[in-house]
N, C-alpha and C positions, 0 to 999 in steps of 0.2 A: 530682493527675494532670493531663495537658495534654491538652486539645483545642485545635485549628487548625481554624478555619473558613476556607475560601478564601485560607488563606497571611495572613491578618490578627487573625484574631480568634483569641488565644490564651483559653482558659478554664480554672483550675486547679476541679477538683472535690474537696469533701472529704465524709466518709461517715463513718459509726461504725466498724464491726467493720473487723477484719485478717484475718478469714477472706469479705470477702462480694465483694473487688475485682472476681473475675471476673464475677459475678453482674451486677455494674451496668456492666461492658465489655460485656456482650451486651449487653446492658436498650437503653443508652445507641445499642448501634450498632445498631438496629433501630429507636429515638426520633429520633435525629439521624445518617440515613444520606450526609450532607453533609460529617459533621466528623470530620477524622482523630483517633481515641484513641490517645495517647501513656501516657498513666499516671492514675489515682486514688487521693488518697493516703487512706489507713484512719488518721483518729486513736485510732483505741482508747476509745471510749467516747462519748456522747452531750456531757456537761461537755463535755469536751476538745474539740468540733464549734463547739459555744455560744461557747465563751472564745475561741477563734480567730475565729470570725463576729464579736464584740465587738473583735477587733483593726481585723477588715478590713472593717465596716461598707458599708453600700452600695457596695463594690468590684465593679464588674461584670464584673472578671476574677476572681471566685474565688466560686464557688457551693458551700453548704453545703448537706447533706439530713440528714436525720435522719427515725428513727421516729416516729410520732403516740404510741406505746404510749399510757396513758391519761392524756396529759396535756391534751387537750380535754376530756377527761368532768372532769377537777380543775383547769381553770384554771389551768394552770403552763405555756402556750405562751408563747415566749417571741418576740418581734418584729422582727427585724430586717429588711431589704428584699431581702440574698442570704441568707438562712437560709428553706430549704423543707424542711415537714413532711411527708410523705409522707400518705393521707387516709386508711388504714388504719395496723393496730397496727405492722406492721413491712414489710420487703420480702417477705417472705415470705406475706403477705396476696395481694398484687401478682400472684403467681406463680399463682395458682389460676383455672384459667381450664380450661372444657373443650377448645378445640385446644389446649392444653400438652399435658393429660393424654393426648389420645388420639395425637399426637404421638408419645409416648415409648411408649402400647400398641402400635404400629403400626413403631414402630422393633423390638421386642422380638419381635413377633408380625408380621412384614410381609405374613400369608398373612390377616389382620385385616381386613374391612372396616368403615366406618361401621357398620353394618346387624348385619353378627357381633356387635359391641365393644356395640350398642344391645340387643342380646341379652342379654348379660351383665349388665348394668347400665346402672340410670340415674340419668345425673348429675344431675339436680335431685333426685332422693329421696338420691344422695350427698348434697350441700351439705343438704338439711333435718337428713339423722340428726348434722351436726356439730355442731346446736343442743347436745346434748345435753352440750356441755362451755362453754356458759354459766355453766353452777356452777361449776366452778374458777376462770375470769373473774371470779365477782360476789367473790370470796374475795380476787382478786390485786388489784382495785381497791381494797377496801377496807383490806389491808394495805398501800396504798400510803395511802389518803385521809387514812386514820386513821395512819399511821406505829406498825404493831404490829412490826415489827421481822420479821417472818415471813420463812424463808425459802421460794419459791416451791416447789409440788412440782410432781417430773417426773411425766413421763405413762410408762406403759409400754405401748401399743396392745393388744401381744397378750395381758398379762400382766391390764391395768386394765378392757378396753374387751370386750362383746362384740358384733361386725359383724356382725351378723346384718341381718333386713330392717328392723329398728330397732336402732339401735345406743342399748347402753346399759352403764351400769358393772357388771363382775363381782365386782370385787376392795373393800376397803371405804376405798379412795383419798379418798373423797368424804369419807366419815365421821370419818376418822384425820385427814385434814386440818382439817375442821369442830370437831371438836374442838381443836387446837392450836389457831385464829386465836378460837375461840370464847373459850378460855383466856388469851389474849392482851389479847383488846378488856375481858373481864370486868377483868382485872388495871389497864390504863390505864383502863377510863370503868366502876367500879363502880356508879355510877347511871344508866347509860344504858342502856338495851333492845336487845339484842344481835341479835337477829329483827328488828325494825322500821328498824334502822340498816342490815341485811343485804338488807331485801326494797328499800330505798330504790338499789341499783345495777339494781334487774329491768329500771328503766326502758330503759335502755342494749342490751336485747335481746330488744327486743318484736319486730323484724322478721326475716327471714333474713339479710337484709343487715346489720341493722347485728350479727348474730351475727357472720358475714363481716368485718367490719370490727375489731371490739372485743376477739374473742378473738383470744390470740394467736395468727400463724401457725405459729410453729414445732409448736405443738399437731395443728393442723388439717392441715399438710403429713404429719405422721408419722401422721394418723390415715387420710388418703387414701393413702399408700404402701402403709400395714400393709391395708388392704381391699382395694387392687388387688394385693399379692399376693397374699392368700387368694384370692383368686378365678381366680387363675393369667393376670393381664393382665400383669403385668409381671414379668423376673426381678429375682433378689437383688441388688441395689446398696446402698452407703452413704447416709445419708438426705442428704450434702454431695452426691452425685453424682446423688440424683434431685432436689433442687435447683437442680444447676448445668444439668442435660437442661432445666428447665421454662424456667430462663433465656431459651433457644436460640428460643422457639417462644413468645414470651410474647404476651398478648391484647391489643394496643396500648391497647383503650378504657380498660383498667386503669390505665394510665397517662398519660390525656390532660390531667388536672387538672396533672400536674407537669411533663409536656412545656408546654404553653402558659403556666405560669405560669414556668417557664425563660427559654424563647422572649420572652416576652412583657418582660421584667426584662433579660435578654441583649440584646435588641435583633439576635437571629438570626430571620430569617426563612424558619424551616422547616417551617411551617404550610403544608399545601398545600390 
């Protein structure tokens, strides 16, 4: 996609998915409110991002982004000077920010204020109960470290999860899964200690933050939707459209690592 900075400075942008474009037309025009967005093109996949950044190496007309997913915690980042990793699991990490969220209670509920919405709920003991899907994390990393072939499982909020004033699992998600990838690692490394290989990813989320950071967001976004409905802040929308709403209103600090390292590689001067 094309950016025009003051009639000179074209920049093509490429991204992963083919569903995320708008997402980073808002992102983009609240980051760089100087530069006209014309288009961003969605290669369809991560590879496909990589192989194209390896064509057009240090080009500083054409900036590639990609996910972090867990390829910091496994050393499989890969280095080019326009190839930028985003510093969470995906965009969807990015999006989480309290004015997003209350944004979009406040669009839904306009008779809402600060004070009401702080009533209802608080967002810091939100963000602690999302710890509690670190276990599925330590599971996806290690199907990925170890190469067990697993395929990932989905979450189902209101099905898996219950929101209570500590959020914790109802269904036995954890268990049917732990079993499969358990089954898995035993079959590739029969001599290894399936436990001691398993507690060796805890490290990765010893903090809130780096919870925040490592699990995936698409997890943590459906898990914030599914709680702010039950609690009647927001109505029924698709989880692409309470997405594309967080877009509109995002927390710019979230994004300051990728804006200045943009900027900074661009040679745009939109750092104020």
């Amino acid at each position: 996609m094309d950016l025009v900075y003051d009639g000179f400075n074209k920049i093509d942008f490429f991204i992963e998915d083919t569903n995320k474009e708008r997402y980073y037309f808002n992102i983009f025009k609240n980051l760089f409110p100087d530069i006209q967005l014309n288009k961003i093109f969605p290669l369809n996949g991560k590879d496909k991002v990589i192989e194209q950044c390896r064509l057009s190496k240090n080009n500083k007309k054409k900036i590639y982004i990609i996910d972090k997913d867990f390829d910091d915690l496994l050393n499989k980042k890969e280095q080019y000077d326009n190839l930028f990793y985003l510093n969470r699991y995906s965009i969807e990490n990015l999006l989480i920010s309290k004015k997003a969220l209350y944004e979009i209670i406040i669009e839904d509920y306009p008779k809402l204020d600060e004070e009401n919405i702080n009533n209802k709920f608080n967002y810091d003991d939100l963000l602690s109960n999302l710890i509690c899907l670190n276990k599925l994390s330590r599971f996806f990393i290690m199907i990925n470290d170890k190469k067990l072939g697993v395929t990932y499982r989905s979450l189902n909020s209101n099905k898996d999860l219950s929101l209570l004033k500590t959020f914790s699992y109802k269904s036995d998600i954890i268990f049917s899964f732990y079993k499969e990838v358990k089954s898995k690692f035993i079959e590739k490394y029969p001599t290894d200690n399936f436990f001691i290989s398993l507690n060796e990813y805890s490290i990765y989320f010893t903090t809130k933050d780096d919870c925040l950071t490592h699990i995936p967001g698409k997890y943590l976004l459906e898990v914030i939707q599914t709680f702010l409905k039950q609690q009647k802040l927001i109505n029924q929308c698709t989880y692409d459209s309470f997405c594309y709403r967080l877009t509109k209103n995002i927390d710019e600090s979230n994004f300051s690592e990728l804006k200045n390292s943009i900027t900074f590689f661009s040679e745009i001067d939109t750092i104020s």
